[in-house]
C-alpha positions in Angstrom: 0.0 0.0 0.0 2.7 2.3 1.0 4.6 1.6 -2.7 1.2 2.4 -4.3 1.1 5.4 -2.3 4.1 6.8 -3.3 4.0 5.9 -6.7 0.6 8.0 -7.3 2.3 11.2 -4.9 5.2 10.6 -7.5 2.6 10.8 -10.6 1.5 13.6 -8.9 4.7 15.9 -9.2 6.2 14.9 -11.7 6.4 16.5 -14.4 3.7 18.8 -14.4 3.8 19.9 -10.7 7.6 20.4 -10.9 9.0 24.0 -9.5 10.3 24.8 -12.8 6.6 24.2 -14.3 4.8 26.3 -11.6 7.0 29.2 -12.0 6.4 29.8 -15.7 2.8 29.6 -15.0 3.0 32.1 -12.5 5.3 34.4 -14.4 2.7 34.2 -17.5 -0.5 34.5 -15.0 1.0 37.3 -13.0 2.2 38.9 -16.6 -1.6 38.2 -17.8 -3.0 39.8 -14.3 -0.4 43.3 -14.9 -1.6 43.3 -18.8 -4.9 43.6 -17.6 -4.4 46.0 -14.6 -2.6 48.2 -17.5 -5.3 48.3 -19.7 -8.3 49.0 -17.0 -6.1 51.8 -15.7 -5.8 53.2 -19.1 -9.8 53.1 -19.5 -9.9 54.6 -15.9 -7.6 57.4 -15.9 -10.3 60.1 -17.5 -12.1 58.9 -14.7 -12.8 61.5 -12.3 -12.0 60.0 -8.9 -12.8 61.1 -5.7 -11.6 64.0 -4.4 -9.1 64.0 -1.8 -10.7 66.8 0.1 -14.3 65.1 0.8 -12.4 63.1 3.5 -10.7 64.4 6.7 -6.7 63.1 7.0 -7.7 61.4 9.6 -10.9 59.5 8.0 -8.5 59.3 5.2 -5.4 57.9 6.9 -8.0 55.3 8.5 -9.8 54.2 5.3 -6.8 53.3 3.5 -5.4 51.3 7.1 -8.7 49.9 6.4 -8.5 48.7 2.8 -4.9 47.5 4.0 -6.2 45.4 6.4 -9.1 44.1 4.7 -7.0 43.0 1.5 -4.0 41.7 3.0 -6.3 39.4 5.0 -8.0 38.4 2.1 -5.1 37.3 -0.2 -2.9 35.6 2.4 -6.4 33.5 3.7 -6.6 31.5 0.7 -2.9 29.8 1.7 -3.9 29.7 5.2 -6.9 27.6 4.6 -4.9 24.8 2.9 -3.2 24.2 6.1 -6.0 24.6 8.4 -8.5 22.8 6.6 -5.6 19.8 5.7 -7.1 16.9 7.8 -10.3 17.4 6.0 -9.1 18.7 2.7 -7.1 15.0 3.1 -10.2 12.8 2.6 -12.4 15.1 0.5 -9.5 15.9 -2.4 -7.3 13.4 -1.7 -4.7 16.7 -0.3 -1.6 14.2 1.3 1.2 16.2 2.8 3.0 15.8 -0.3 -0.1 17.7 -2.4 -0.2 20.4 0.4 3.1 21.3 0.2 3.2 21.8 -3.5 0.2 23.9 -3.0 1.4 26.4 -0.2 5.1 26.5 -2.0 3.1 27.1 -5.4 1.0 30.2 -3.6 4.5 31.4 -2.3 6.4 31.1 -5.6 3.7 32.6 -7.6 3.5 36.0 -5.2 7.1 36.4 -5.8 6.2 36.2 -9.3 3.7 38.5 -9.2 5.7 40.6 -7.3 8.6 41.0 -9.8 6.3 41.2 -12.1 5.0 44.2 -10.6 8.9 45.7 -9.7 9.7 45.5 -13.4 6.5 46.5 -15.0 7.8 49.0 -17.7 4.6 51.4 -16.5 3.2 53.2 -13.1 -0.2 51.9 -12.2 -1.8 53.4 -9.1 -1.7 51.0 -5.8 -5.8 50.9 -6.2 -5.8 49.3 -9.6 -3.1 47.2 -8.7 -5.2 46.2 -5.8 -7.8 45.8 -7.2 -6.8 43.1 -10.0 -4.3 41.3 -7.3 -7.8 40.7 -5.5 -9.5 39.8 -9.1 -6.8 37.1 -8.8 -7.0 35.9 -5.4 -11.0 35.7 -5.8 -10.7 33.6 -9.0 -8.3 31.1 -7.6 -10.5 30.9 -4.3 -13.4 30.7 -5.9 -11.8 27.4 -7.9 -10.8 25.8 -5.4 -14.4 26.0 -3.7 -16.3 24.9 -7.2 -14.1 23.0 -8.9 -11.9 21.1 -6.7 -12.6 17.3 -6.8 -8.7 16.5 -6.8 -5.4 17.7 -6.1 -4.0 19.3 -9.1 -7.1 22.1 -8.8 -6.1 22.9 -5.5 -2.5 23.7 -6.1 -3.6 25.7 -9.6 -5.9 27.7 -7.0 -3.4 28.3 -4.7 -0.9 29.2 -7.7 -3.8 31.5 -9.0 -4.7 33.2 -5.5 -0.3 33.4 -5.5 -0.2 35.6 -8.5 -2.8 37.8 -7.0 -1.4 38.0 -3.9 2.0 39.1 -5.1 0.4 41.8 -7.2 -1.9 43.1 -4.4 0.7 43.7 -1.7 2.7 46.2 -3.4 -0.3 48.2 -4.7 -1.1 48.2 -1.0 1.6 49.3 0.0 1.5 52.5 -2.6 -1.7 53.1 -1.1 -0.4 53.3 2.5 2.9 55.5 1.3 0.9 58.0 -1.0 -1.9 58.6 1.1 -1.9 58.3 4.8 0.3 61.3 6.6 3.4 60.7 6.9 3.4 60.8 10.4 1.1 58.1 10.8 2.8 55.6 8.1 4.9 53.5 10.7 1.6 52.8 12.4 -0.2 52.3 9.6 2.5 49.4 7.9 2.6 47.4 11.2 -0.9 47.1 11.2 -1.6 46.2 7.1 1.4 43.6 8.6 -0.7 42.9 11.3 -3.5 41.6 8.7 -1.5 38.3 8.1 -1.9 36.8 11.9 -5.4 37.8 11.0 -6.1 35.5 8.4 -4.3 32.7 10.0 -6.9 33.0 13.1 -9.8 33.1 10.8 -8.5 30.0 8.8 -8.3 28.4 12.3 -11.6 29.1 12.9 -12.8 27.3 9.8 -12.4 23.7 10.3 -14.5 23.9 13.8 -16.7 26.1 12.3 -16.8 24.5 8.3 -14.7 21.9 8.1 -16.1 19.0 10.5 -19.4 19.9 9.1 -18.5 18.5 5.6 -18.6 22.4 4.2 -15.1 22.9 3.6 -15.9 24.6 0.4 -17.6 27.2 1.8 -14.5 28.4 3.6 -13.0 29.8 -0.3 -16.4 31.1 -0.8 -16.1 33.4 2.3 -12.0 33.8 0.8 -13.4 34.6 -2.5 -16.1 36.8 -1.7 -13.7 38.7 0.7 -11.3 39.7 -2.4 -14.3 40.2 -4.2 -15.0 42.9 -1.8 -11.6 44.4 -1.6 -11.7 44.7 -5.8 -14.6 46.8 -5.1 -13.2 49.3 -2.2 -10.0 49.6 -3.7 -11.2 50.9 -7.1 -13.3 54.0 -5.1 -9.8 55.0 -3.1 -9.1 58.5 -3.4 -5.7 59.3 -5.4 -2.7 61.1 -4.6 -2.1 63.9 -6.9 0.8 61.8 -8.8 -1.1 58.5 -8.6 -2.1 58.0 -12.2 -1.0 55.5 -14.7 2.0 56.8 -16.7 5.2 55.2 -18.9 8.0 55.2 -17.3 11.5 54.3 -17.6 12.1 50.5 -15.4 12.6 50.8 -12.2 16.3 50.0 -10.8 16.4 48.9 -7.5 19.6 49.9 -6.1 22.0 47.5 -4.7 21.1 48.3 -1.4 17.8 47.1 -2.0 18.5 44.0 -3.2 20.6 43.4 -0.1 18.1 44.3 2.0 16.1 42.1 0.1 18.1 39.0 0.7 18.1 39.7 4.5 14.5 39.7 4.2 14.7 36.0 2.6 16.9 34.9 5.3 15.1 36.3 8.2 11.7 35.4 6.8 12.4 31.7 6.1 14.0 31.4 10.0 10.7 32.9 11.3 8.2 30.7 8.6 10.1 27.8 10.3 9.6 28.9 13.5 6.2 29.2 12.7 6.1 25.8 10.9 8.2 23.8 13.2 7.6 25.9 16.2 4.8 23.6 18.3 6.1 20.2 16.8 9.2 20.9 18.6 7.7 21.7 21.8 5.8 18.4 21.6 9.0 16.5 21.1 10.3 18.1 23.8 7.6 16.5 26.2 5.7 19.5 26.5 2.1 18.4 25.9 0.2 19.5 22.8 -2.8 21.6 24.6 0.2 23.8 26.3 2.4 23.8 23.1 -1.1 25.2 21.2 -1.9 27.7 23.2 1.8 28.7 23.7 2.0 29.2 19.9 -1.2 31.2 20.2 0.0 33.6 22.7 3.5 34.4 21.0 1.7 35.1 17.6 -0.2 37.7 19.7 3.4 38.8 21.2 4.7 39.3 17.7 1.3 41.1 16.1 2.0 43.5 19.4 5.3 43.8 17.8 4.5 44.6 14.6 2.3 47.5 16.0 4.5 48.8 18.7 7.5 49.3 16.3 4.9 50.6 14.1 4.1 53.7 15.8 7.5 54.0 17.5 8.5 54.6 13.7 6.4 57.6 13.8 7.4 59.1 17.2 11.1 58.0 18.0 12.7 55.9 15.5 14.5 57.5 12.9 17.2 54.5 11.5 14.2 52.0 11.0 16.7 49.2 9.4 18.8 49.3 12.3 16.3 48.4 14.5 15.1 45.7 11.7 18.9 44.4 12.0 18.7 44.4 16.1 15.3 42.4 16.0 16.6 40.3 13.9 19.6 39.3 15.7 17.6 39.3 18.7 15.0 36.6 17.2 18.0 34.4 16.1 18.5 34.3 20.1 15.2 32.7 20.8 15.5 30.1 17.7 18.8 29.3 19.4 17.0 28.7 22.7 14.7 25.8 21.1 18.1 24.0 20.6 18.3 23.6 24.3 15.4 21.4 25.0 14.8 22.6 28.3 10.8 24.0 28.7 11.3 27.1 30.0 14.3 28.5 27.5 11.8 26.9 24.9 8.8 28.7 26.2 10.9 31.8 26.5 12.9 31.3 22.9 9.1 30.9 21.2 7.9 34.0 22.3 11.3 36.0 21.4 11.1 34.7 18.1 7.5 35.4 17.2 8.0 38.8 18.7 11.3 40.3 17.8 12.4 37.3 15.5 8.7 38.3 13.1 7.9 41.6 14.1 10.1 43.7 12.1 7.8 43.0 8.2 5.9 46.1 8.9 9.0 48.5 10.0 10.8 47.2 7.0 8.1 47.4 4.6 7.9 51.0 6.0 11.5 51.8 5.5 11.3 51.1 1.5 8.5 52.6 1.2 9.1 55.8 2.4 12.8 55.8 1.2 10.9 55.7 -2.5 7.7 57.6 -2.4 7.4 57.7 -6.0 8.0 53.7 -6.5 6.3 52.2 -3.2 5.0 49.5 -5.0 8.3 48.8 -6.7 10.4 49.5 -4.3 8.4 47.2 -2.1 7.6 44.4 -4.6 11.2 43.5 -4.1 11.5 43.8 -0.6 8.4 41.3 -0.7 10.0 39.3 -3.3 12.1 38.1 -0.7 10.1 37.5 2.0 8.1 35.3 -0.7 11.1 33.4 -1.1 11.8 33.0 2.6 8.8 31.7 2.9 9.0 28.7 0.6 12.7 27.6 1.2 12.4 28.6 4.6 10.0 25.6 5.6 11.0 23.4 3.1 15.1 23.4 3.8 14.3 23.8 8.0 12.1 20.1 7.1 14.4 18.8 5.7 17.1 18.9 7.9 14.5 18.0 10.9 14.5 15.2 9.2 17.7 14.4 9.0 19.2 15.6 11.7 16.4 16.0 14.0 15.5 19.4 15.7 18.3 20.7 18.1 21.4 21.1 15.4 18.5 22.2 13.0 17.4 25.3 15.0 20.8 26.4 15.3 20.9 26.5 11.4 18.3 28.5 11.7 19.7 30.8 14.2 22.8 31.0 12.4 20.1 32.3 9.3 18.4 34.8 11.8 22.0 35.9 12.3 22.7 36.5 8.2 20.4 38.1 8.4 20.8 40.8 10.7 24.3 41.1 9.7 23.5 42.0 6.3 20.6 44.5 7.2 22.8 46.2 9.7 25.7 46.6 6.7 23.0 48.1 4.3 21.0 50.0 6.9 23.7 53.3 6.2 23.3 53.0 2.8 19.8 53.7 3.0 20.5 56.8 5.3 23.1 58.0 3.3 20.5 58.0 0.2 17.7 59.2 1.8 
């Protein structure tokens, strides 16, 4: 049984689930998703759109936290669901762990896709449009999943689908927050858009009590589709900037200094995706029971959205070299993934919640740091930025897995220190380069 098993996983990747094949799909979907953002915008720019001065800065500043929020959760859910929803998704669609890996690393390797795509896009769209058709996307692929999917290989083109729209949305969000909320409320206003992602991993918990053991699995991607449905919607009636309309323009170049900071993103990304992966099994095989372990995981991801929102608004008020502080969070997460090589409780307990909180709470502050740095190219400028944590979101996992398995979990999580620590390094060498140009 176990051969048979194996050799239908194998007929299952191979060839046509390989990496190599899912990436050219995603570069031609998220090339097909920018064609058609381009040509909406070009219908909509004799548009008349609303005029800044009906709102307040303040209704303002929070309607476009709002629309951050809102669409972030929306585009990450779809991803979130496959792993929450896996012990049912198991029987119904015949999901093994094999299957749900090359669905969640297909989501991931499709929004770096999208993302480049967006970086290198040879024209300036406003962050609404490109909103709006990352959430076309995402509502598509969600909504395939829910009607379609009676194996597999629909769930993984979903998830590579919702991917393409994910990587598009995020850096048309983050134009939106960069162009249009005050300046001095743009810290704030990243760490909590960032704070959306924790979000949609509580919700997709809540769908297998909720959906799942009741045999209506499917309606979980409804609710994911008509959520990005929604956000298409809202972000076509955002107000513009004066400079947000669509125009040719030359390529962005990211500067070298991006791309570094870019890489350190990948690093210190896949450390804390394999914290958050590998996080609880490692408690449990460390005797601590699984109820504890649970709710120990539960209350560090709160720790590190508190993060998220406390560096947040310190950016506005106090902090004026955000990558240095990136660069000391992240050497101060490598600490606690160091501490879950001890094996003793309390330095794991205490590791788990450094991690989460210092080791995962620097996305927003970072994302806040290119952003501001160039105004005129948020989404860009932060496309790569998310590129990377894209990346380190698929090879984090996948590599940190693999060596579990071969090495079990102590020497592992001192890899992924050592990662943490990469990490760091290289965000504290580029973090004057970034002063010195702003």
């Amino acid at each position: 049984m176990h051969g048979a098993h194996s050799a239908a996983c194998a007929r299952f990747v191979e060839p046509s689930c390989s990496p190599l094949v899912w990436w050219r799909i995603a570069m031609q979907l998220s090339t097909s998703v920018a064609g058609l953002v381009h040509r909406y915008a070009q219908c909509r720019n004799g548009m008349r759109s609303v005029p800044e001065s009906r709102l307040s800065a303040l209704g303002r500043d929070g309607a476009v936290v709002g629309v951050a929020m809102l669409a972030t959760t929306a585009t990450t859910l779809p991803v979130f669901l496959i792993g929450a929803l896996a012990p049912v998704l198991e029987v119904a669609v015949h999901l093994d762990a094999l299957a749900e890996g090359a669905a969640v690393g297909a989501f991931f390797l499709a929004s770096m896709a999208g993302a480049l795509g967006v970086a290198r896009a040879p024209w300036h769209a406003p962050g609404g449009i490109l909103a709006a058709g990352g959430s076309v996307a995402s509502a598509l692929g969600s909504y395939a999943i829910a009607l379609f999917a009676r194996g597999p290989l629909v769930v993984v083109a979903g998830a590579l689908l919702a991917g393409v729209g994910n990587g598009v949305l995020q850096p048309g969000v983050n134009d939106l927050v960069a162009t249009l909320v005050t300046p001095k409320r743009q810290g704030l206003a990243f760490g909590v858009k960032q704070a959306a992602i924790p979000t949609a991993t509580l919700l997709a918990g809540l769908a297998l009590p909720l959906l799942g053991v009741r045999g209506d699995w499917r309606r979980a991607y409804e609710v994911a589709g008509a959520l990005a449905a929604l956000v298409t919607v809202v972000a076509l009636t955002m107000p513009r900037s004066h400079e947000a309309t669509l125009r040719a323009r030359t390529r962005f170049h990211a500067p070298a200094a991006l791309w570094v900071s870019a890489l350190a993103v990948a690093l210190g990304a896949g450390a804390a995706n394999a914290l958050g992966s590998f996080g609880v099994v490692s408690l449990v095989h460390d005797h601590l029971a699984p109820g504890p372990a649970g709710y120990a995981a539960a209350a560090a991801s709160a720790v590190g959205l508190g993060a998220r929102l406390v560096v947040g608004r310190l950016a506005d008020t106090r902090l004026r070299r955000p990558l240095r502080v990136v660069a000391a969070m992240m050497a101060v997460g490598a600490l606690g993934e160091l501490a879950l090589a001890s094996g003793l409780v309390p330095l794991l307990l205490a590791g788990l919640f450094v991690g989460y909180g210092a080791g995962w709470g620097w996305n927003g502050l970072i994302t806040y740091a290119v952003g501001t740095r160039w105004r005129s190219d948020a989404a860009q400028a932060t496309a790569v930025a998310q590129a990377g944590a894209f990346a380190g979101s698929v090879l984090g996992p996948l590599g940190v897995g693999t060596m579990i398995h071969l090495v079990g979990f102590p020497l592992s999580w001192v890899v992924v220190s050592a990662l943490a620590l990469a990490a760091a390094s290289l965000m504290a060498i580029v973090a004057p380069r970034f002063e010195l140009t702003s």
